[in-house]
N, C-alpha and C positions, 0 to 999 in steps of 0.2 A: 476350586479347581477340581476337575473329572479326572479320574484315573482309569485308563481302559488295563489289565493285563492279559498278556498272551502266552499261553504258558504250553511247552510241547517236551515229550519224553523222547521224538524223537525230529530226523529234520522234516518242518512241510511250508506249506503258508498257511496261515488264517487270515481274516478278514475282519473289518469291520463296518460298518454304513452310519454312518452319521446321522444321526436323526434331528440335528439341530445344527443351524450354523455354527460353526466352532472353529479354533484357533490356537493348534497344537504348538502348548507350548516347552513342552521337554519331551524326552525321548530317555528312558536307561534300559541297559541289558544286564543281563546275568548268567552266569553258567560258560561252558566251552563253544557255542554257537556263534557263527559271523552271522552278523543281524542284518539285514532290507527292510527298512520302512518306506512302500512304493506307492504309487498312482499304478502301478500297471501288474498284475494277477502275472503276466509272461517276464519280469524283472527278475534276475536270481541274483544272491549275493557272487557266482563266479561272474556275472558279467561283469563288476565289478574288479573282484579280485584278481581274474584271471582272464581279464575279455580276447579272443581270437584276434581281433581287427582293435584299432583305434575307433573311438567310439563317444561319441555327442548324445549323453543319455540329462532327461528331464523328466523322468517322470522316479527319481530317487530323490524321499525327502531327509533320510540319516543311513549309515551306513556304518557299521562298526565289525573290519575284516580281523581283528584280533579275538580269536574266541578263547584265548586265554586271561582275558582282564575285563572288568566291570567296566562299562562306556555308558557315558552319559553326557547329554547335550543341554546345556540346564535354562531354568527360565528369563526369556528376554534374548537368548541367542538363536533362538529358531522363527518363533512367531507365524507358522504355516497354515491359512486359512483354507479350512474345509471347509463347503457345503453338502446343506440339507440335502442328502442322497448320494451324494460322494460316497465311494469306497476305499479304504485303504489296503494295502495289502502285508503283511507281517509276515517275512520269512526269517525260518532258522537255518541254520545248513546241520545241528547237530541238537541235542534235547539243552534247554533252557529256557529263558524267560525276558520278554522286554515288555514293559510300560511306558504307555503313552499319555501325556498328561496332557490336559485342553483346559482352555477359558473358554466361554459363549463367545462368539462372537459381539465385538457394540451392536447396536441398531446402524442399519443402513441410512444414509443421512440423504 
């Protein structure tokens, strides 16, 4: 298993790009920060926590709006396949830390 870490001293997003098929399978946070783990760079944890409008979002793969407790999604209960050149997007709303764990993707059959 691959562990990616995102680790920020204050709130921003980072990124990542898949360089191999892969198939994220846990998610933990750390620290005082509401975590986004997105498909979409324009995703912030308020849309989530505090959206204006009612709101049909898909492009949010974990979310975790308590930044006062350790959150984690563990393996076998996410299962989210990335592709080669996919990007993720990792926001914090405040300084912390989340990892992101993957299997390879199988071979395509």
């Amino acid at each position: 298993m691959r562990a990616i870490t995102f680790s920020r001293s204050a709130a921003g997003i980072s990124s990542w790009t898949a360089d191999r098929d892969v198939v994220l399978q846990c998610v933990t946070s750390a620290g005082t920060a509401k975590v986004l783990v997105s498909t979409s760079p324009a995703a912030t944890a308020a849309d989530l926590s505090a959206p204006g409008t009612t709101q049909l979002r898909n492009d949010a793969i974990f979310y975790c709006g308590d930044g006062n407790i350790a959150a984690a999604v563990f393996r076998g209960m996410m299962e989210f396949p990335v592709r080669a050149g996919e990007v993720v997007y990792v926001q914090l709303s405040a300084a912390g830390s989340a990892v992101l764990y993957m299997d390879d993707a199988p071979p395509a059959e």
